[in-house]
N, C-alpha and C positions, 0 to 999 in steps of 0.2 A: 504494500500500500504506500502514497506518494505522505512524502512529510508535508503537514499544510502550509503554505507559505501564506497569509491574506493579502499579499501584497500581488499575487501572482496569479489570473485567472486561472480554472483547472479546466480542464479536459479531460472526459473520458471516452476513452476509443473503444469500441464496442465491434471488433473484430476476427472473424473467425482463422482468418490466413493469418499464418506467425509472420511472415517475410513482411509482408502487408502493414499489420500491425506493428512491427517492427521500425518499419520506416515512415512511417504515420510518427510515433512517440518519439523518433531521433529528429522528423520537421522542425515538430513542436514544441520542442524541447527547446533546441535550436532557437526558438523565435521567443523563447524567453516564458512559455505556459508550462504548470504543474503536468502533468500527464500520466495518466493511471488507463488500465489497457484492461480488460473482458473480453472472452473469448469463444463466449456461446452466449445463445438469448436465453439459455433457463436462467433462475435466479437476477436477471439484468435487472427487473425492474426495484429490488431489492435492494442492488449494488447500487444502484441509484438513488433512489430513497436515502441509502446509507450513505453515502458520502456528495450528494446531492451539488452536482457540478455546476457550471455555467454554462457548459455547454459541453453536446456529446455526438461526435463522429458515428453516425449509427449504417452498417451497415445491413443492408436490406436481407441476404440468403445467410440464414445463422440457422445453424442446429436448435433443434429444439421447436424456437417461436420465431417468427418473422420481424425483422427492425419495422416493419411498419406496425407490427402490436407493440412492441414496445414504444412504437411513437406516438399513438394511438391512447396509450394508457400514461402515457408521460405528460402527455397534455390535458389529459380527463383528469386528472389529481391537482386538486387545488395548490397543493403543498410543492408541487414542482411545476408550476404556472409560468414562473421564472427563467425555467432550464432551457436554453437554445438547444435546437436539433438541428443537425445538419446528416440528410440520406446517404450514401454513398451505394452506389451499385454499376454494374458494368454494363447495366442493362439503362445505356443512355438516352432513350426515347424520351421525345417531348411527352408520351401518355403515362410513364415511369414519374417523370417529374410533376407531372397535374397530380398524380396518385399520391407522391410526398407530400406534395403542400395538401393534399384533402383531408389526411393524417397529420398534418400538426405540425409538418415539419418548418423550419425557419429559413432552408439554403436544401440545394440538391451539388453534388460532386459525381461526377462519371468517372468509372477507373476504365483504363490507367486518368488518373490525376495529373493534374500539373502541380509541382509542390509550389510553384508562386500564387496561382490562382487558388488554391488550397487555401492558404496563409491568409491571403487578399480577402477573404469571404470570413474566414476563422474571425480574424481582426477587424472584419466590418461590424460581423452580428456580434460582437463582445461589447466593441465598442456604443453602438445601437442599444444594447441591453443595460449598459451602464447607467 
């Protein structure tokens, strides 16, 4: 688990590919945000609740449950009202991205990603949330 810093927005990456995940949290890391990583949709909505971030990389195809339930129920809870979502799926259709934002999401990401345009969007909706 990430030491809290309050000085430093957090992030949690909600990704099932290690490599993936992996280079997700060295970005981010990088660009100066907390970064705490999850690697299936069971239990996700839990980890969330429990360390209740600013915003979280949610990847759409996870074992278990689908990132659109977990985005789905992240924005039905008053208590994380607050929390940015941002989709990410490889499945980059304009109907993929209406689908995110229908569920709650706050930003959609196509992979492969561009790690600038990643960052670009991170640091828009953080900023926006503030």
């Amino acid at each position: 688990m990430v030491q809290a810093d309050p000085e430093k927005p957090r992030v949690l990456v909600i990704e099932d590919e290690e490599n993936i995940a992996i280079a997700l949290e060295y970005i981010l890391s990088r660009e100066g945000y907390q970064v705490d990583r999850w690697g299936t949709g069971a239990a996700a909505m839990d980890h969330i609740r429990a360390t209740h971030p600013d915003l979280v990389l949610l990847d759409v195809m996870l074992p278990e449950v689908s990132g659109y339930e977990i985005c789905q129920e992240t924005k039905l809870d008053p208590t994380l009202s607050d929390v940015m979502i941002v989709i990410m799926t490889a499945r980059g259709s304009v109907m993929e991205r209406r689908k995110s934002m229908a569920f709650g999401a706050n930003g959609f990401i196509s992979k492969p990603f561009d790690p600038k345009e990643l960052c670009t969007k991170v640091r828009q909706l953080l900023e926006a949330g503030a």
